[in-house]
C-alpha positions in Angstrom: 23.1 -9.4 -2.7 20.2 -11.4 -4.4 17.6 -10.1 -5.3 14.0 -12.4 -6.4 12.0 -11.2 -8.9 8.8 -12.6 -9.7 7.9 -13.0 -13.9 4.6 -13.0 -15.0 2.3 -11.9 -17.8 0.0 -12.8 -20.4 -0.8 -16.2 -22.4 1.7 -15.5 -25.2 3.8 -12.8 -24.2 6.9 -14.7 -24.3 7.4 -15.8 -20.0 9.2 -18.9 -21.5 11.5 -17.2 -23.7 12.1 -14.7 -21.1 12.9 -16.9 -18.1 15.3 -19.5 -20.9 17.1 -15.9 -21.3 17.7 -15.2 -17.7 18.8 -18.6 -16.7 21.3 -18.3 -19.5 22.7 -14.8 -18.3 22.9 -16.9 -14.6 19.8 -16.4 -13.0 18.4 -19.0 -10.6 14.5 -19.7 -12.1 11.9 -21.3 -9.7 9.7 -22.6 -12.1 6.1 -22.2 -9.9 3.7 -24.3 -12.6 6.3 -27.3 -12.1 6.2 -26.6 -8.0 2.3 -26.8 -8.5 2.4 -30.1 -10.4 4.9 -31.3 -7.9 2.5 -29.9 -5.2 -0.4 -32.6 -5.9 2.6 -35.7 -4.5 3.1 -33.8 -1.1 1.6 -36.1 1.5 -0.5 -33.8 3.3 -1.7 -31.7 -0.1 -3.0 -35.2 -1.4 -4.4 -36.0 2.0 -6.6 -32.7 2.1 -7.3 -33.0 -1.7 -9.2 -36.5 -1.0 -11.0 -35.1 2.0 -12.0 -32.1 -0.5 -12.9 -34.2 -3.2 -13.2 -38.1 -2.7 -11.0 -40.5 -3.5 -12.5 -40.8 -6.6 -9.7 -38.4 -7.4 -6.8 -41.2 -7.0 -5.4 -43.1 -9.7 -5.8 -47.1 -8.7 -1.8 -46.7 -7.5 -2.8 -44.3 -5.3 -1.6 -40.6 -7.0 -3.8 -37.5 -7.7 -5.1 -38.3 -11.2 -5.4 -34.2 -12.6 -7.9 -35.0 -15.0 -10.1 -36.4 -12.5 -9.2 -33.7 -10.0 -10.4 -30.9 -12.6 -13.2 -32.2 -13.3 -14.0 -31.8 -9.8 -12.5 -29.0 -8.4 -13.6 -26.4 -11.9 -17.3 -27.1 -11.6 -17.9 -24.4 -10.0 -15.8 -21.0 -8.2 -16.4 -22.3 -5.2 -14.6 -25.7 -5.5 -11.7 -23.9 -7.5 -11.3 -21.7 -4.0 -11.0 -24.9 -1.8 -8.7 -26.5 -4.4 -6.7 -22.9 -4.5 -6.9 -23.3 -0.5 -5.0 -26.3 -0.4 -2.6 -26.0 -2.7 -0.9 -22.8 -2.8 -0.2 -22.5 0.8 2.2 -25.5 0.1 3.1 -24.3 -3.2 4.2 -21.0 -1.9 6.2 -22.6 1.0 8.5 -24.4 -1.8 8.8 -21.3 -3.8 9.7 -19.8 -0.9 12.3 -22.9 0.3 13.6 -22.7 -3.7 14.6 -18.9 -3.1 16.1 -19.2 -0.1 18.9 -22.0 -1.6 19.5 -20.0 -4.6 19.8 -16.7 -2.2 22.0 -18.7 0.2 23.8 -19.9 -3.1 24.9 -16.0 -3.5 22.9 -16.0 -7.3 22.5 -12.8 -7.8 19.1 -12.7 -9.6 16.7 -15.0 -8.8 13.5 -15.7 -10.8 10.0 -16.5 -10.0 8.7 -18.1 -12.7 4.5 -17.7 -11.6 1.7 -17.2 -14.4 -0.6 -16.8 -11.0 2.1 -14.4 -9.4 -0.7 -12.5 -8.1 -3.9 -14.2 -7.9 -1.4 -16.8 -6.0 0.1 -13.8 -3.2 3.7 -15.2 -4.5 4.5 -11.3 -5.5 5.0 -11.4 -1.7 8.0 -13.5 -2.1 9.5 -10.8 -4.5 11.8 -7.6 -4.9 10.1 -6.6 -8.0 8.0 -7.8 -10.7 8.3 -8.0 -14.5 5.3 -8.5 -16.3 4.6 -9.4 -20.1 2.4 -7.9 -22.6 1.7 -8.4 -26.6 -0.8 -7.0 -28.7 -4.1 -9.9 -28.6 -3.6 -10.2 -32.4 0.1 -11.7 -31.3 -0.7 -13.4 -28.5 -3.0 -15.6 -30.4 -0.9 -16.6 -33.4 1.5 -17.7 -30.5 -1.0 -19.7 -29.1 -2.0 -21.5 -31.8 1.5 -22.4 -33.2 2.5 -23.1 -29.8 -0.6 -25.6 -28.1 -1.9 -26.2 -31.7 -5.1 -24.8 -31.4 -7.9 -23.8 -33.8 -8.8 -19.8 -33.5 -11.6 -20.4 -31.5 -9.9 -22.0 -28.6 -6.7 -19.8 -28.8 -9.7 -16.7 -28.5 -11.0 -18.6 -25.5 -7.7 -19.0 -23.6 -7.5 -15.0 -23.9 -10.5 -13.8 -23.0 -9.7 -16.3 -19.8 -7.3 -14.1 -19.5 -8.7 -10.9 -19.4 -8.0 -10.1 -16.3 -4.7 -10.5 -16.4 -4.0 -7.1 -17.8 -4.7 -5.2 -14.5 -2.0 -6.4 -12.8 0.5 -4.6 -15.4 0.1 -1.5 -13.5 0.7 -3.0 -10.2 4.4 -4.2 -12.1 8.1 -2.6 -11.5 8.9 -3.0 -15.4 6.6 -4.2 -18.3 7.9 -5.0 -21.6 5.6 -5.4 -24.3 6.7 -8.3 -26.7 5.0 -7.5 -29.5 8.3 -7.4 -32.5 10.9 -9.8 -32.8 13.0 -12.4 -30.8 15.7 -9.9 -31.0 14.2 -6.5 -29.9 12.6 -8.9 -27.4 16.0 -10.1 -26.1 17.3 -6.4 -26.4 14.7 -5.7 -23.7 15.2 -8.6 -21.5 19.3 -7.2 -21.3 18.1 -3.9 -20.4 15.6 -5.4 -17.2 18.3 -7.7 -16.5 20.9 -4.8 -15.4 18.4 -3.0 -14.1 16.6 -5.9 -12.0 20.0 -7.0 -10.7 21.4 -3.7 -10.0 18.5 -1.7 -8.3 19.1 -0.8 -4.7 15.0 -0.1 -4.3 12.3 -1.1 -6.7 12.2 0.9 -10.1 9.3 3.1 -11.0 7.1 1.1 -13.5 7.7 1.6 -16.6 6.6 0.4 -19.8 9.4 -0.6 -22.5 
């Protein structure tokens, strides 16, 4: 039987890493930020986008331009809510379509790849959830060597963040990547039998 879990976490806590590791051990990854970028081409998300926003939005061929579309739709929390509105109905339904072929498929584990797994309602989608956590000290050196950014910015993206760390308790497993690739990796094996073998969701535990 397959079972879909959902992967989420904090900026830096290693969700890329962690869902390259499970698509090599088999898993099938629906990758929800590339659904989402995807999203903005579907003809009736574009078509309520403009009516949202004006077409001030399109590119001169006709596309969403993103840059354009932020500057829009991140004025204000209201306008982020009607741009949220719009798009992750549809982005959900595709997650949802992506599970089903990989469930159909007979793939035994199948991952949600969502930074938004729960701001977005995808943890609906899901059998159980693993979430990411590092120490803020980590987190930001892996920001910075990863995007390139100056301390101040890499800060900024964290405290955006802040959040984020009240949805580890509402997690089946949380591993904290705060060490090495390899006792990293070591965990991942361990949630991997554990995610794919469960006949009900674990207790939450922090590893």
């Amino acid at each position: 039987m397959s079972r879909v879990w959902g992967l989420t976490g904090m900026t830096g806590a290693g969700k890329s890493t962690a869902a390259a590791y499970f698509a090599r051990q088999g898993a099938a990854v629906v990758d929800a930020d590339r659904i989402a970028h995807e999203a903005l081409h579907f003809p009736a998300v574009k078509s309520a986008l403009v009516e949202a926003f004006g077409a001030q939005i399109l590119t001169p061929e006709g596309e969403i331009d993103r840059r354009a579309l932020a500057e829009r739709a991140f004025i204000n929390g209201a306008a982020l809510a009607r741009l949220n509105a719009i798009t992750h109905p549809a982005i959900l339904r595709e997650c949802a379509r992506q599970i089903d072929a990989a469930k159909m498929a007979g793939i035994p584990l199948v991952l949600l790849d969502a930074p938004l797994l729960y701001q977005s309602g995808a943890e609906r989608l899901c059998d159980g959830v693993l979430f990411l956590t590092a120490a803020p000290e980590t987190q930001r050196a892996r920001i910075i060597a990863r995007d390139g950014l100056d301390e101040a910015a890499a800060q900024r993206r964290l405290d955006a963040q802040a959040q984020m760390a009240e949805f580890a308790a509402r997690a089946d497993l949380v591993i904290d990547n705060d060490s090495t690739l390899g006792a990293f990796e070591e965990k991942l094996e361990k949630a991997y039998a554990c995610m794919v073998g469960a006949d009900e969701r674990p207790p939450n535990c922090i590893q």
